[in-house]
Structure formats: C-alpha cells, structure tokens
N, C-alpha and C positions, 0 to 999 in steps of 0.2 A: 717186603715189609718195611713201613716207614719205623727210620727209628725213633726211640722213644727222646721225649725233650730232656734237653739240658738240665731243667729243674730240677724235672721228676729223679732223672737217673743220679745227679747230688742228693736229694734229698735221699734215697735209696739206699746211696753208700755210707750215708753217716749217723741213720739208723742201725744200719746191720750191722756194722763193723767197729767192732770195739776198740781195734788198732790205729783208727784213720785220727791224723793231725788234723781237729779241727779249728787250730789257730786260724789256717788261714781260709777259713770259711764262714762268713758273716754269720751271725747269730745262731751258729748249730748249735743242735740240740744237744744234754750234756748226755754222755754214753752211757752215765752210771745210773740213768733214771729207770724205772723197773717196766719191765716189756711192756704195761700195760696200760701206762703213763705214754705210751710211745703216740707219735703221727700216725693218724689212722693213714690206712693204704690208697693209692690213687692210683686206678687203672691206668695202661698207657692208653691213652686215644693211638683210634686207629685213622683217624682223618690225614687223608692224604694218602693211604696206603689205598694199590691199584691191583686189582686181577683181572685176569682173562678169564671171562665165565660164557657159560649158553644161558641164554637169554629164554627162561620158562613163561608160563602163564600171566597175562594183567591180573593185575590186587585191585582192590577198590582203593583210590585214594588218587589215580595219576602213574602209575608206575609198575613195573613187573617185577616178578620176581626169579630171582638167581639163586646158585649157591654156589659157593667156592669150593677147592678141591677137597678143605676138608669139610666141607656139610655147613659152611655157617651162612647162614640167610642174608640175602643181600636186596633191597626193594630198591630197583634200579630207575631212574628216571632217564628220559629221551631215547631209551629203549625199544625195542616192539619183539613179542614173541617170536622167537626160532632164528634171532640173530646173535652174531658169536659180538661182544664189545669189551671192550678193557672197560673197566668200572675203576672208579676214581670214589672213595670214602669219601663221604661230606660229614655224617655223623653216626658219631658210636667212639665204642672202645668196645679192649679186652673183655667184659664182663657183660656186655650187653649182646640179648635175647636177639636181636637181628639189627642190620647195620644198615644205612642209607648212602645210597652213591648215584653217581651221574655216570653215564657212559659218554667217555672225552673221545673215543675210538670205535666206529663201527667197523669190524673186522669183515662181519658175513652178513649183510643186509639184508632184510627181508623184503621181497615184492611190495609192500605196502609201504615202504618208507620212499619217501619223498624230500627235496629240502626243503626246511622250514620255508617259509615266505616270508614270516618276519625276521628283522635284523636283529631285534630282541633276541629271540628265542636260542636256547641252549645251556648248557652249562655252565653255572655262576651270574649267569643271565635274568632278565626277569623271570617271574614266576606263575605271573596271571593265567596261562597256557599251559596245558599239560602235552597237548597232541600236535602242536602244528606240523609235527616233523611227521604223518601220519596220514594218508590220503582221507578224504572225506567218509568214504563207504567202508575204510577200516576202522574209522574213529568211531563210529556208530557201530560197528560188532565187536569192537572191545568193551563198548559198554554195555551191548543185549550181554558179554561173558562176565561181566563185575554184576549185573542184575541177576543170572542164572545160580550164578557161585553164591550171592549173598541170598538168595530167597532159598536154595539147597541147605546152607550150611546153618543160618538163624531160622527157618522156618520151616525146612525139611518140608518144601514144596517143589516140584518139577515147575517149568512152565507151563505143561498141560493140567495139572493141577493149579495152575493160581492166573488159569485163563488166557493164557499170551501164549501169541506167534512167538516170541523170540525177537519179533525186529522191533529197533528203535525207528523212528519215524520223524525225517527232516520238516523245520517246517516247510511251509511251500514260499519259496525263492531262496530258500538255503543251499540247495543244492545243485552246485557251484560247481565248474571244473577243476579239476586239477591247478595248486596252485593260484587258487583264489578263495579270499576269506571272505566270510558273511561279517559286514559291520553291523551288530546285534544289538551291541552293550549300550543303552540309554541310560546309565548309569556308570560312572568311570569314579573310582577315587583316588589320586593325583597324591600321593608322596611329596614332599619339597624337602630337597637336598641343603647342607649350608650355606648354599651359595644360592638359595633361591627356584634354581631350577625342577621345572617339576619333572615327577618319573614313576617309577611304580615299581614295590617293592619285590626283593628276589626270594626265590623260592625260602621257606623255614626261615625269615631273617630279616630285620633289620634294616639292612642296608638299600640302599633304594639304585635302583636303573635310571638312567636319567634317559628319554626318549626322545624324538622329533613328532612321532606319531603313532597313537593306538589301532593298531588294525582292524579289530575285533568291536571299537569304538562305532556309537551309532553316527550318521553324519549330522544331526542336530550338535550333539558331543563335539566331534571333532572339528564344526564349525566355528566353534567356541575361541580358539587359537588359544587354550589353557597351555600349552606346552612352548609357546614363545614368548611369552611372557614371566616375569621376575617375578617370583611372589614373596618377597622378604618377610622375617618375622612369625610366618605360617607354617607349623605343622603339616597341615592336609587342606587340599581342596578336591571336594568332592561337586563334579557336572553332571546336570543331573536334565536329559531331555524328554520332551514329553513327547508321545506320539495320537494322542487325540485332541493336540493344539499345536501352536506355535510355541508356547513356552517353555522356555528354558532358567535354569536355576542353579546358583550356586551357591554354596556349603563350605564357609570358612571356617577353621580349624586353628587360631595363635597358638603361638608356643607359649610358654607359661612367660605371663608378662607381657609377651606382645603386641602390637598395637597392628590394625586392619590396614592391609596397601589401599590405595584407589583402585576401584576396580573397573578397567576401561577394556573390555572384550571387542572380539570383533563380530558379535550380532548383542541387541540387547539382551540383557541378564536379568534373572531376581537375585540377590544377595541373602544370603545368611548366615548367620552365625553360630557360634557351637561356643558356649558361654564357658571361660572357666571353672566359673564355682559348682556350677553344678550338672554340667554338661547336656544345659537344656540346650534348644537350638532356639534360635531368635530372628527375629526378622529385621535387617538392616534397612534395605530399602526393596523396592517391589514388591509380588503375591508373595502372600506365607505359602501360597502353595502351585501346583500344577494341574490342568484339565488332562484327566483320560479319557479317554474311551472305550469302552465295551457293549459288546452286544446291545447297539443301539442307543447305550445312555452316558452321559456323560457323571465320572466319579473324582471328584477334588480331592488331591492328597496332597496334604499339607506339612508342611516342616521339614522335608525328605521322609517323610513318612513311608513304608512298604509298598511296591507295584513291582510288578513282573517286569524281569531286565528286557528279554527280549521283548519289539515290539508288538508280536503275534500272541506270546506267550497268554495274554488273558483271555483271546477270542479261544484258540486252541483248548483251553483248558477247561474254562465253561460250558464247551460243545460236547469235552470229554464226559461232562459230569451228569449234564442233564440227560443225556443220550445214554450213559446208564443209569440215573436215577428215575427217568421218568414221570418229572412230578404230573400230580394230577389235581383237578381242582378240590378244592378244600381241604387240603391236606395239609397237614403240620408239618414243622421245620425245621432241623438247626442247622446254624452254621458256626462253626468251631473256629476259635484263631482267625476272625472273619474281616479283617484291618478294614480298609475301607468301602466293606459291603460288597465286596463283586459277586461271591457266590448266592448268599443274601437276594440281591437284587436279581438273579438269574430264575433264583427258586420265585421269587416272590410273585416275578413277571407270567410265570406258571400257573402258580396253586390259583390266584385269583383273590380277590376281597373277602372270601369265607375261608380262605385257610390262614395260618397264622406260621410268622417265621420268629425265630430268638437268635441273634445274634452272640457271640462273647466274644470279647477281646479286651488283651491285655495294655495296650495302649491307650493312655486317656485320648493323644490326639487324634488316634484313628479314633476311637469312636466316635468323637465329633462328628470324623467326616462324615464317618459311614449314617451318623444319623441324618446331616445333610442331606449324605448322595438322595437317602430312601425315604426324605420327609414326605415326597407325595403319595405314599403307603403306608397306611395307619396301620394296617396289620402286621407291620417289621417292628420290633422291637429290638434293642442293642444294648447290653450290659459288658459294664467293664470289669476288668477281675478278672483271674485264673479261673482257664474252665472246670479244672477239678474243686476249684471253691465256690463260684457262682453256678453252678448246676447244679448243686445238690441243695442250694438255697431257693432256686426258684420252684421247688415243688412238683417239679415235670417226672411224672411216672412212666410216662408212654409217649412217642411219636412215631410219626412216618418212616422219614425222610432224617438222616444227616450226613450231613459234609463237614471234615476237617481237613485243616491245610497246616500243621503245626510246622514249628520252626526245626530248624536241622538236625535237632537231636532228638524228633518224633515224640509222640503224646504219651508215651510211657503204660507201665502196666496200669497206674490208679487208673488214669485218665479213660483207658482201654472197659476196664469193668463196669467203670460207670457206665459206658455207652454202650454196652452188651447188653444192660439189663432194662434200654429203654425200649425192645422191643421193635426198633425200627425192621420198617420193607426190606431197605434196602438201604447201605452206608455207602458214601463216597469218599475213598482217603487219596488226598493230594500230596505226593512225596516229592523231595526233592535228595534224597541220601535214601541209598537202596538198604544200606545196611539197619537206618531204624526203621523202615518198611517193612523189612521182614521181621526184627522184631516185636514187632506191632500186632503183625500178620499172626505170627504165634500167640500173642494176647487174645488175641479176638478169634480166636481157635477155641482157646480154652474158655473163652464167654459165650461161644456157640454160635459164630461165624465162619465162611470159608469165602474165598474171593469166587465170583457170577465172571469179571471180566477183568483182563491188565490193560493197560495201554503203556506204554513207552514213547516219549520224543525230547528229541535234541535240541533242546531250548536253549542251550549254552554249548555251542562249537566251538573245539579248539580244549574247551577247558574237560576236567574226567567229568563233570558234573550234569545231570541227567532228571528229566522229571516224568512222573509215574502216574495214572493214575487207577484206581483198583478200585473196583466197588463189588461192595460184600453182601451176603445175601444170609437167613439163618439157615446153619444144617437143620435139614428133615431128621426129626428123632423114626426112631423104629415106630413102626404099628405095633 
C-alpha cells in the first residue's frame, strides 16, 4: 500500500488533534473552530499502490478487468485475460467505485501475448493503442467478447439473437503476421511538446510521447516527415491523407497567441488552420479539402471534415449496408448523420431517378460537400440540423429504407422513436461503440424492431475500437 502524502497526512493531524503545536505549521487551521467549519476530507489516492492480481475478462474500453484480494475492482491495461501481473494504480483513491492500473509485470503470460512491436507502446507510454501487446486473431476475439458482453448486458441480446457469427472480420490486407502492424490510420493528430517536437498523447492524460514514427500511421501520413520536424508555437498538427488521390493536408492548431511555422514537409501539403476565436478551421494555402473515393465515385471532404480512418473502411462498409438493405428502384430514403454523402450516394446509385433519398447532417460544411459530392442526382436532397430536429420538420410520415451512422455516443432514445414510427423495410445502423449499439438496439426493441443481421470488422487494429454493422427489420405482430 502506497502511503499516503505528506499533505494530506498534515493536514489530517491538525484537524483531529486538539493538542498538536500549530505554531510551527504554516497557516493551520485554528483547533477551536467547530467540527463543522472543519476541511472537508480527502481521500488518500491510491496511485502508485501495486498488487499481484489474476487477470479476468476484457471491459469494453481497452482493458481487463481484476480484483484484489479484497474484492476491489481494478480495469487493468497491457493485460490479457488468464494472465497473473503486478498492477501498478494510475488512478483512484480510497473511495472510488473501481480503480485504473497498468500491469508493469507480467507474472504468467498468456499464449496470446506477444511483444509489443512498437517502442511506444506500454505503460506511462503512449496511449493511441490499446492491444499491440496482443496477437492479431486475439485482438479481434477480445472484441467479438466486449461486443457479446455489451449487446447481453445493454440489450439482453445473444449473438444468435442479434444475427452474428461472433467473429469480427479483418479487413482484407490486414491480416498480417505475427509481429507486424497494418499502417491503417490516414488520419494522425500529432500533440507538440514545449520544445516543439511532435508525439502523441498518453493514455487518460496530458502529457504527450514524443515519437520517431506512428506504426499504425497510414504511409501517405508518415511520408509527410511531421515527426522530424520543429513545430514551434503549435498546439496540434493534425495529417490528414487521402486515399482516392494523391492529396494530403495539414491541420494547424497555435497556442493561444501564436503565430504559424513555415510549413516545408517532405511531399507537398494543403495547409490549415484552426482559428483561435472560434475554432473554425481555415484554409492557409492549398485545397480546403481532399478527394476520396468510394464505390466508384469520387466524395470532397473538406476542412478535415469526417471520412473513415481506415483506408478500406468506406468500401467495407457501404457493401455492408446495401447487401442488407437491398435497395430497390424507386424507393425512398434516409440517410441519418450522413457527413459527406457516402451512404446517400450508395442508396441513391440504387433506387434510381424515381426514388427519392433525404439526407441530415449536422455539419454546415459537410453538407456542402455532400450536396457537391450528389449534385448530379436531383433526387438526393440534404438538410442541415439535428436529425431529431430536422425530421420532424420535413413532414415525412413513411419510407423505405434508412441508414444511420451517428457519432460515438449513438442516436439515443428520441432519435430511436422517431425512426420506429417511420415504418421502414428495413434500417441500417452504422456503430462504432458497441455499448451505444446496444443501447440503441433496446430502443428500437421497444419501437418494434429486432436486428435481420450483425456484421463486425476491424477497421481500427491495435486500438479496443471496432465497427458494427446491424440492420433491423419490423417484429411480426401475432395473427
């Protein structure tokens, strides 16, 4: 047990103890003040205090969970289930509900642990990664077991009830040998230390890592040479590459006050900015934006505006959707949370010129784009605004077909009722967090849907994070 600090344990003694000379103790408090007037109490932190635990079940979040001898919960990171490891506190105290620690000692290792690959990776380490230390086919059934656990315990769904094998599903060139990492991330955001140097922030914190090279970095990214380079003055630079062009873009971040370095990379760059006042982004010099591609059409997303990290991630995901939605011609449309048109433009390239798609999104500049991407189809329409605001405005009682892709914290219960009562064939929900998935999945339970099919795949290796796709169909009432 670490002990408790110096402070705390003064302040402690000169509280409780009506006898202690507080002459010679700066500003104590006077003794004769009444109990109730007193320092409220401060737990002792438990940071830094280490046990020897068995290493239980992965949590959803990166981590597994433990208990110490006496029962108190411990979500352990660089762990893997059924290994024995000294856990080292990072955060808690006394009084809190479960504690967070890193494991500095693997005692009894389990078959699937590996060493890390990167130099990063570990304890007090960066934090971008949750699994390196993890073989590849074990990082992908720790998360079919964080998806089983969260759609059981928020949705009180089996996997054969909410359609799924169970496996998550690499993309294709991910899977990789032992010991080799897929460079995925077309998207990097670069931390800048005081000294300039860029790095990337450590787990729960602050403090940044400073690195030679992102592993997990796509090679558009890491041809960039952002990490050899000085970036005085700047907060953040975020690299940002495209993979249905050549362009590449960068995302500066000052500190307050500060003034932009010259930006002399080693391939060429768009520049941008991230304004102080109001933390629009702006365009320095080059495109506001980047060319992607999907399923055949080319989508501008502009200003670092939303696209899929991985570079598979949007083909992948589109194929998921239409292959269970099955559009058909002239069929009506939404697409929910719909940034720069992808699903939109999947459906639309389907239904044909007699059906009709509606767009929402909450970004003024994606919808720009998305009305760009889809101006050679008068039948896409795209409004801006909260789908729970703009949906009950535009008058739509009934459609086919929808697709949502909401953001990490999932569409919530309104959002959920609204779209039960529009009577769709069949819904498409795009996750990226298993835990609003399922609670989502219980929403639209109770609006009188159940899931037709899941899919799972590993669009982000390395990190705990995971994307889902589920499409939902109405339950048959009784005859």
């Amino acid at each position: 047990m670490q002990s408790e600090s110096k402070e705390t344990k003064e302040t402690q003694d000169v509280a409780g103890a009506p006898d202690v000379d507080t002459a010679d103790v700066t500003e104590a408090p006077d003794v004769s003040t009444p109990a109730e007037a007193k320092a409220p109490f401060v737990p002792d932190s438990l940071v830094g205090t280490e046990y020897e635990v068995e290493v239980g079940p992965v949590a959803h979040g990166g981590h597994c969970i433990a208990r110490t001898a006496a029962g108190r919960v411990l979500f352990v990171r660089h762990a893997l289930p059924g290994e024995k490891v000294r856990a080292r506190v990072t955060d808690g105290d006394e009084t809190s509900r479960y504690l967070r620690a890193d494991a500095v000692e693997v005692i009894e290792a389990s078959k699937d642990r590996i060493e890390a690959p990167c130099p990063y990776s570990g304890p007090g380490m960066c934090g971008g990664c949750d699994w390196q230390h993890a073989k590849p086919g074990a990082q992908r059934r720790l998360k079919g077991e964080v998806i089983t656990e969260q759609l059981q315990r928020l949705a009180g769904l089996t996997p054969e009830e909410a359609g799924w094998d169970g496996t998550v599903m690499p993309a294709p060139g991910d899977k990789l040998p032992q010991g080799e990492v897929p460079a995925w991330r077309t998207r990097v955001q670069y931390a800048i230390d005081a000294d300039g140097h860029a790095g990337l922030r450590k787990h729960r914190s602050h403090e940044i890592q400073p690195i030679d090279a992102c592993l997990i970095a796509a090679p558009g990214v890491s041809e960039l040479g952002i990490e050899k380079h000085k970036w005085p003055q700047l907060a953040s630079v975020e690299a940002i590459s495209a993979t249905g062009s050549s362009d590449r873009q960068v995302i500066l971040t000052p500190e307050k006050g500060g003034r932009l370095p010259l930006v002399e990379l080693d391939k060429p760059v768009s520049v941008l900015r991230v304004e102080e006042h109001d933390g629009g982004v702006h365009r320095v010099h080059g495109r506001a934006f980047v060319r992607e591609r999907a399923d055949e059409r080319t989508y501008r997303v502009g200003m670092g505006g939303f696209w899929q990290t991985h570079p598979q991630a949007p083909d992948i995901l589109l194929k998921a959707v239409m292959q269970g939605l099955m559009p058909r011609k002239g069929e009506s449309a939404l697409d929910l949370y719909c940034g720069v048109g992808l699903f939109a433009g999947g459906i639309a390239e389907r239904i044909g010129d007699k059906g009709a798609v509606l767009g929402i999104e909450t970004s003024k500049r994606a919808v720009e784009d998305a009305r760009h991407n889809l101006q050679d189809m008068d039948y896409v329409r795209i409004e801006q605004g909260k789908v729970e605001q703009v949906l009950p405005r535009t008058g739509i009682a009934k459609t086919d077909l929808i697709v949502l892709d909401p953001p990490r914290a999932g569409a919530g219960k309104q959002t959920v009722k609204l779209l039960s009562a529009l009577s769709a064939r069949r819904i498409a929900y795009v996750a990226c967090d298993p835990a609003a998935l399922a609670r989502d999945l219980a929403y639209f339970r109770e609006g009188g849907y159940k899931p037709r099919t899941m899919r799972a795949f590993d669009l982000f290796p390395m990190t705990h994070h995971v994307e889902c796709v589920v499409i939902l169909e109405p339950i048959k009432k009784d005859a």
